[in-house]
FITOR-741961 format. One record per residue (C-alpha): residue number from 1; residue in one letter; x, y, z. Coordinates in nm, 4 decimals. Example, Ala and Ser with C-alpha at 12.3 -4.5 7.8 and 13.67 -1.06 7.14 Angstrom:
2
{vexpa 1 "a" {1.2300 -0.4500 0.7800}}
{vexpa 2 "s" {1.3670 -0.1060 0.7140}}
***
This chain:
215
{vexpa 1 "x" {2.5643 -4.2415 3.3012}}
{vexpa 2 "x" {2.2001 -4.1725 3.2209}}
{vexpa 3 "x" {2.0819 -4.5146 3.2511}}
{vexpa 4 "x" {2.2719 -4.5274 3.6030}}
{vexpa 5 "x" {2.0840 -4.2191 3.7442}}
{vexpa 6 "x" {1.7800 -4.3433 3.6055}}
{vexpa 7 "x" {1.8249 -4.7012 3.7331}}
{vexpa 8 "x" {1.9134 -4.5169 4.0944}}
{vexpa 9 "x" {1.6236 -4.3395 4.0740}}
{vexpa 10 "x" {1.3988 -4.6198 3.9982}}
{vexpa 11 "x" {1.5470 -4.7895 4.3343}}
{vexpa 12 "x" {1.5053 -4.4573 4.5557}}
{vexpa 13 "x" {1.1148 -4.5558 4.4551}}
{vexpa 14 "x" {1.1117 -4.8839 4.5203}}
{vexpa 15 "x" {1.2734 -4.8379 4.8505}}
{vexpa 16 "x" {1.0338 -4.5160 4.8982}}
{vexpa 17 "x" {0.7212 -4.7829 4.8444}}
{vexpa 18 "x" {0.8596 -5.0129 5.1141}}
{vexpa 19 "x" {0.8667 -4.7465 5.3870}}
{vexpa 20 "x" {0.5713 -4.5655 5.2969}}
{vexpa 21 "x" {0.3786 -4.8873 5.3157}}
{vexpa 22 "x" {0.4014 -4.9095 5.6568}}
{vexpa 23 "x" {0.1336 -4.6222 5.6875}}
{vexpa 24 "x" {-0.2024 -4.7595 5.6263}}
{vexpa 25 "x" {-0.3932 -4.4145 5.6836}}
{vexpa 26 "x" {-0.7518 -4.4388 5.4960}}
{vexpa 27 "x" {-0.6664 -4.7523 5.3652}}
{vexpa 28 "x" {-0.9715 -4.9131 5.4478}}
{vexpa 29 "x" {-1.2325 -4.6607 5.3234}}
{vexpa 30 "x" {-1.0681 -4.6980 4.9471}}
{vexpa 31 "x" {-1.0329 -4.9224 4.7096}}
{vexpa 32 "x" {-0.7004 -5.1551 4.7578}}
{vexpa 33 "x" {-0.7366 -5.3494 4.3383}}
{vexpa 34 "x" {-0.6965 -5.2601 4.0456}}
{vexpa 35 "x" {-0.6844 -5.4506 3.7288}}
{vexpa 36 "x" {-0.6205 -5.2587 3.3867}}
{vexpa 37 "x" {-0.5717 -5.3875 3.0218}}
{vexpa 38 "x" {-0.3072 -5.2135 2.8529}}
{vexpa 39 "x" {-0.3635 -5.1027 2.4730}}
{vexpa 40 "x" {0.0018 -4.9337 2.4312}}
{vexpa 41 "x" {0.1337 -5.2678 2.3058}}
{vexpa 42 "x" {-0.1672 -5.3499 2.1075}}
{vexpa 43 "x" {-0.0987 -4.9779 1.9426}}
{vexpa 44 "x" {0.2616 -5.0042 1.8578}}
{vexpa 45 "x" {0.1614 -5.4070 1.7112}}
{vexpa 46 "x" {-0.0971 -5.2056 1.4357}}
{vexpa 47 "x" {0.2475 -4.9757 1.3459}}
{vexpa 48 "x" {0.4050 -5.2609 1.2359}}
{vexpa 49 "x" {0.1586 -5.3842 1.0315}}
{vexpa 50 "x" {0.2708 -5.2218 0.6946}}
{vexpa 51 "x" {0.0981 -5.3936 0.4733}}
{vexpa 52 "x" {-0.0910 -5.6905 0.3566}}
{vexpa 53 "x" {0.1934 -5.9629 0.4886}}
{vexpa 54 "x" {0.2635 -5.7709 0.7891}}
{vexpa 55 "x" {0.0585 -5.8507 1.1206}}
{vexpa 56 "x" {0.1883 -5.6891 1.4116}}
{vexpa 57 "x" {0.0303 -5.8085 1.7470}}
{vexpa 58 "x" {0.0479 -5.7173 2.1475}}
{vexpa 59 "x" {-0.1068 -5.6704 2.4755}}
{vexpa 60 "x" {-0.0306 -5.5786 2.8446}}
{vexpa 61 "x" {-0.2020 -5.6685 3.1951}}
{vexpa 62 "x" {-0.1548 -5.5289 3.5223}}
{vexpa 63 "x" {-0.2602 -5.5804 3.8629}}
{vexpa 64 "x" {-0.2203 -5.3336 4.1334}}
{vexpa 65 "x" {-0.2413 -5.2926 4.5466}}
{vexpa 66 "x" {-0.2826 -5.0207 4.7176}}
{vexpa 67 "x" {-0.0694 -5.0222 5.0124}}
{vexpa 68 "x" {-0.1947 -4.6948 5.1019}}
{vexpa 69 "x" {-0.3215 -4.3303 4.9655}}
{vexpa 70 "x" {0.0516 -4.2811 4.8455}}
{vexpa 71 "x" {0.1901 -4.5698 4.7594}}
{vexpa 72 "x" {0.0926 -4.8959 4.5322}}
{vexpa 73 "x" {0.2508 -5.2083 4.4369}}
{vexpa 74 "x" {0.1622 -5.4300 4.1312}}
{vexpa 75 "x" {0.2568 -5.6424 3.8860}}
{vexpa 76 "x" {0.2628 -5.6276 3.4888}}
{vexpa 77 "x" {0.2911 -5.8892 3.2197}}
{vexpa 78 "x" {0.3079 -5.7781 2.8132}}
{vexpa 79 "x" {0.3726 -5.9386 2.5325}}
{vexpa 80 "x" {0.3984 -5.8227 2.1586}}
{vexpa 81 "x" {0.5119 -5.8845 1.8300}}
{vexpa 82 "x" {0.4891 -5.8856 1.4585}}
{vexpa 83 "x" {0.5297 -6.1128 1.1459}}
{vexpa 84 "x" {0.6659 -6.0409 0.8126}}
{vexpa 85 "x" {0.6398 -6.3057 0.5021}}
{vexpa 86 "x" {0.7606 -6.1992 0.1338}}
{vexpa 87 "x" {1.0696 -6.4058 0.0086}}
{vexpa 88 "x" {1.1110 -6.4823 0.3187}}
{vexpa 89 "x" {0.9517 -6.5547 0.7114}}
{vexpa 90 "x" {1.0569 -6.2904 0.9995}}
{vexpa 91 "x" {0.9152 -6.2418 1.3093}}
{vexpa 92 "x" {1.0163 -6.0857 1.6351}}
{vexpa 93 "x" {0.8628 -6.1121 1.9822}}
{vexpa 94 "x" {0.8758 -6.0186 2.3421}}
{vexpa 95 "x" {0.7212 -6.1049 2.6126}}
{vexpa 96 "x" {0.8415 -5.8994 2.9873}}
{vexpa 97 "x" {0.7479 -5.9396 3.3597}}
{vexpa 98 "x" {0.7645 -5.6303 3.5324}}
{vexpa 99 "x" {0.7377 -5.5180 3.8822}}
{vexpa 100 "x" {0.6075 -5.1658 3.9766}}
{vexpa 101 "x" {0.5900 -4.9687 4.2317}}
{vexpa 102 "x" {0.3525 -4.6043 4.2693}}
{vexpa 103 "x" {0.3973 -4.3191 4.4224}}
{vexpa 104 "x" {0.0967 -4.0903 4.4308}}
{vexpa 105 "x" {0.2443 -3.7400 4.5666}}
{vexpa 106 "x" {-0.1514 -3.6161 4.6240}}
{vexpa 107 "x" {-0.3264 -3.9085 4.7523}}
{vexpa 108 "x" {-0.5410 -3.9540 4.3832}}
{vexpa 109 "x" {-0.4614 -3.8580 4.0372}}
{vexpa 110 "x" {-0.1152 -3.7933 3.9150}}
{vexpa 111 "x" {0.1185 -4.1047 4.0076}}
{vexpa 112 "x" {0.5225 -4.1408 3.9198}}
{vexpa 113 "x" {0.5789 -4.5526 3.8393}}
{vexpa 114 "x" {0.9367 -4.6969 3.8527}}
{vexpa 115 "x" {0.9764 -5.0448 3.7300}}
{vexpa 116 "x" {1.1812 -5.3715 3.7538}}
{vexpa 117 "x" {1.1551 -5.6811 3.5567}}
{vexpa 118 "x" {1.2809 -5.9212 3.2888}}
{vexpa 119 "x" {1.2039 -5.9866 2.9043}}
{vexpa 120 "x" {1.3051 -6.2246 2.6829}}
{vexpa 121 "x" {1.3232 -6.1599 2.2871}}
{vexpa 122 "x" {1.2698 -6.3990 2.0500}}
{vexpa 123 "x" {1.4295 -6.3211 1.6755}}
{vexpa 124 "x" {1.2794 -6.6243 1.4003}}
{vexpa 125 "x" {1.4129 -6.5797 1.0206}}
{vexpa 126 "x" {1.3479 -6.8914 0.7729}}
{vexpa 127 "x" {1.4369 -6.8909 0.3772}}
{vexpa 128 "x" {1.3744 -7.1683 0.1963}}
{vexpa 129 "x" {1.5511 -7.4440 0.4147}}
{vexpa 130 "x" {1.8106 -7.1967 0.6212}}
{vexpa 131 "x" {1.6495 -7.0740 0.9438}}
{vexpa 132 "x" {1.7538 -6.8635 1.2244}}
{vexpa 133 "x" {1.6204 -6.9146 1.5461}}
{vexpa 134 "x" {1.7604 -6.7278 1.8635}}
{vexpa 135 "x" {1.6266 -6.6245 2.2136}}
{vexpa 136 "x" {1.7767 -6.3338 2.4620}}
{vexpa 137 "x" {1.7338 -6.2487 2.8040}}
{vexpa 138 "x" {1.7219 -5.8832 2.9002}}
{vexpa 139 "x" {1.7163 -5.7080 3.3044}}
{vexpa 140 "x" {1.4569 -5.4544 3.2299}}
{vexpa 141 "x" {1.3736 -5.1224 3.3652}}
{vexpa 142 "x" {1.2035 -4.7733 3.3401}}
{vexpa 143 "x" {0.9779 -4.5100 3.4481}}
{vexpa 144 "x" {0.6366 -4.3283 3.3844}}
{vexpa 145 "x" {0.4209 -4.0637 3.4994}}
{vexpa 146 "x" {0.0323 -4.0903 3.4331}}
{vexpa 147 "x" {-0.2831 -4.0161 3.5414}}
{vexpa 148 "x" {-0.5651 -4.2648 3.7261}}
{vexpa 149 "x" {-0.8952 -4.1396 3.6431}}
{vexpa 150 "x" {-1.2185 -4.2613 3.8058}}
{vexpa 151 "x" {-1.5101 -4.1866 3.5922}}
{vexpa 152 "x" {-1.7090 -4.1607 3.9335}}
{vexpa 153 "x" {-1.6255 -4.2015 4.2987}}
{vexpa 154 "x" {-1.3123 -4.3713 4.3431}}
{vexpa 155 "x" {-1.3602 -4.6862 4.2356}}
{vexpa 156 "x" {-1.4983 -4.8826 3.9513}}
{vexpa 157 "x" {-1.4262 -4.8344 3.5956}}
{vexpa 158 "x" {-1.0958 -4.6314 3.5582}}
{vexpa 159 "x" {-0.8829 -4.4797 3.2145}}
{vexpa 160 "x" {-0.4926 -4.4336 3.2947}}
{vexpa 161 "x" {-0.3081 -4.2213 3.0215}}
{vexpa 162 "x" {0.0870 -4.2080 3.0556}}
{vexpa 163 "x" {0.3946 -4.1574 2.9263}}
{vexpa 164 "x" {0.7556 -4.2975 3.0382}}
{vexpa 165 "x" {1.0720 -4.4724 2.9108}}
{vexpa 166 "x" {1.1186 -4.8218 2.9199}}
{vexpa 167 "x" {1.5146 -4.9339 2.8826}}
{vexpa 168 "x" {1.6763 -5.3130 2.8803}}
{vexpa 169 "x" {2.0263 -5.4826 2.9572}}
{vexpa 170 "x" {2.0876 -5.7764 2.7380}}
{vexpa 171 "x" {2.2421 -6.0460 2.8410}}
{vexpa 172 "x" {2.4882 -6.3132 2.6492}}
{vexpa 173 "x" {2.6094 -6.2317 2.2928}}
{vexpa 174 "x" {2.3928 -5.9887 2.0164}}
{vexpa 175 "x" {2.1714 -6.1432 1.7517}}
{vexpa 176 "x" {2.4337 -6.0153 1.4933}}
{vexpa 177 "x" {2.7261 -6.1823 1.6764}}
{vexpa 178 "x" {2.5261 -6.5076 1.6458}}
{vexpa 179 "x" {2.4700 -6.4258 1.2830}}
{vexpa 180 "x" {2.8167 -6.3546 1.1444}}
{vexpa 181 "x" {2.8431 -6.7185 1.0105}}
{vexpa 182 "x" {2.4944 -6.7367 0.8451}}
{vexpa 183 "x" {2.3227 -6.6323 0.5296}}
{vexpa 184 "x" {2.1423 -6.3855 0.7096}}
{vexpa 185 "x" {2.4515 -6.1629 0.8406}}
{vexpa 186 "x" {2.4656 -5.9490 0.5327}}
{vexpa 187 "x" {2.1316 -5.8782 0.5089}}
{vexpa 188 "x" {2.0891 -5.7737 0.8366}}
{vexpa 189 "x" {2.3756 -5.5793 0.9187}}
{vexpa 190 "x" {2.2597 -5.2628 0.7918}}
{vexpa 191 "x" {1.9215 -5.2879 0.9826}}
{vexpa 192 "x" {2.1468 -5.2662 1.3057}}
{vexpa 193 "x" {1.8546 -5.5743 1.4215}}
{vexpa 194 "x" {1.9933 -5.5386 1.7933}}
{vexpa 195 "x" {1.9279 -5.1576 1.7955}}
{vexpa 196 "x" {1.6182 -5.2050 1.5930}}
{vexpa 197 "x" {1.4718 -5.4952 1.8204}}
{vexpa 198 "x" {1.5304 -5.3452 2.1594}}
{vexpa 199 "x" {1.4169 -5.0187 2.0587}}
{vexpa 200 "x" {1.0869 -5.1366 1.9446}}
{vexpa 201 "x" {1.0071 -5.5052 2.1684}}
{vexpa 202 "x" {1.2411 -5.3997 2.4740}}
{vexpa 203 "x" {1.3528 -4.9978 2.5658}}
{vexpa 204 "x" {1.2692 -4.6541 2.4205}}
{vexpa 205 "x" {0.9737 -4.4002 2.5215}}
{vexpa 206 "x" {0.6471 -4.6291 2.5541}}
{vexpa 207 "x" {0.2438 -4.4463 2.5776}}
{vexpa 208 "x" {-0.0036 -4.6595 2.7139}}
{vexpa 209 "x" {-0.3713 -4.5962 2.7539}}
{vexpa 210 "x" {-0.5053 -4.8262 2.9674}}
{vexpa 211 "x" {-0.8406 -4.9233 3.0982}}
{vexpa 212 "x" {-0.9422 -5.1597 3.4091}}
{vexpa 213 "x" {-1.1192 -5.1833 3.7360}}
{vexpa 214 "x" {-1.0723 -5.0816 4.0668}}
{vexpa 215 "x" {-1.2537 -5.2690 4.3791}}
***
């Protein structure tokens, strides 16, 4: 039920974006671009790395137009991962293409982001001469509040801090269902590697501090 209201919510601002863009009050005395480099990723990549066969790994880009004072549409691509080798190889990555949409209640600051998009999740095991090697697809969605900050007029060199929840539908069969006739089943079983990859590469709470440039 949650991830329906949240889903319909997410919509109501898309929707919201589409009619609001119609106005085009002071668009042309501000800036309409903005391109920021997202560190969040890059952040949660140094968590993983645990130690000194661990390298964890990521990054995010957006672009964003402003439509008008209110409302902004942009685009996102991130991509992160990690790497594990002891007795054996592991590594896990996702990449995701994500469409957002802002709503600016004020005109400035404070903005409430719903987005739509896809990922794809990439699980690679290898021991010896038994590998695992398997790719899903995921419809992926979510929701943020944050904070554009100019460090001068609007314009130029901006910081965004915020703080949402990213969540993920995957499609086709689980990476333990494609397991249960491999080496690796037992083993990963009790890591619940489904829960455990979408909660880290694909859904949960995310906090990204971003910086960029608006023109």
């Amino acid at each position: 039920m949650k991830k329906r209201y949240l889903l319909v919510l997410i919509l109501a601002i898309f929707t919201a974006g589409i009619v609001f863009a119609q106005n085009d009050d002071d668009i042309d005395t501000m800036p309409k671009n903005t391109i920021t480099a997202d560190i969040g990723p890059a952040l949660m990549g140094m968590i993983y790395r645990m130690g000194s066969s661990t390298v964890g790994y990521g990054i995010g880009v957006q672009y964003e137009h402003q439509m008008n004072k209110y409302i902004s549409l942009g685009g996102r691509f991130a991509f992160l991962g990690y790497s594990y080798e002891s007795l054996h190889k592991e590594s896990i990555s996702s990449f995701s293409l994500e469409s957002h949409t802002r709503y600016y209640p004020s005109g400035r600051i404070f903005f409430l982001d719903g987005m739509l998009g896809y990922a794809g999740l990439s699980v690679n095991l290898k021991k010896k001469y038994e590998t695992f090697s398997e790719y899903r697809n995921y419809i992926k969605y979510g929701m943020k509040i944050g904070w554009r900050i100019d460090t001068d007029k609007p314009g130029g060199f901006i910081f965004e801090p915020s703080l949402g929840y990213f969540g993920g539908i995957g499609l086709g069969d689980t990476f333990m269902r494609r397991m249960e006739k491999t080496i690796w089943y037992d083993e990963y079983r009790g890591l619940l590697i489904d829960e455990l990859a979408s909660i880290l590469f694909i859904s949960g709470p995310r906090i990204s501090l971003s910086f960029g440039w608006r023109f």
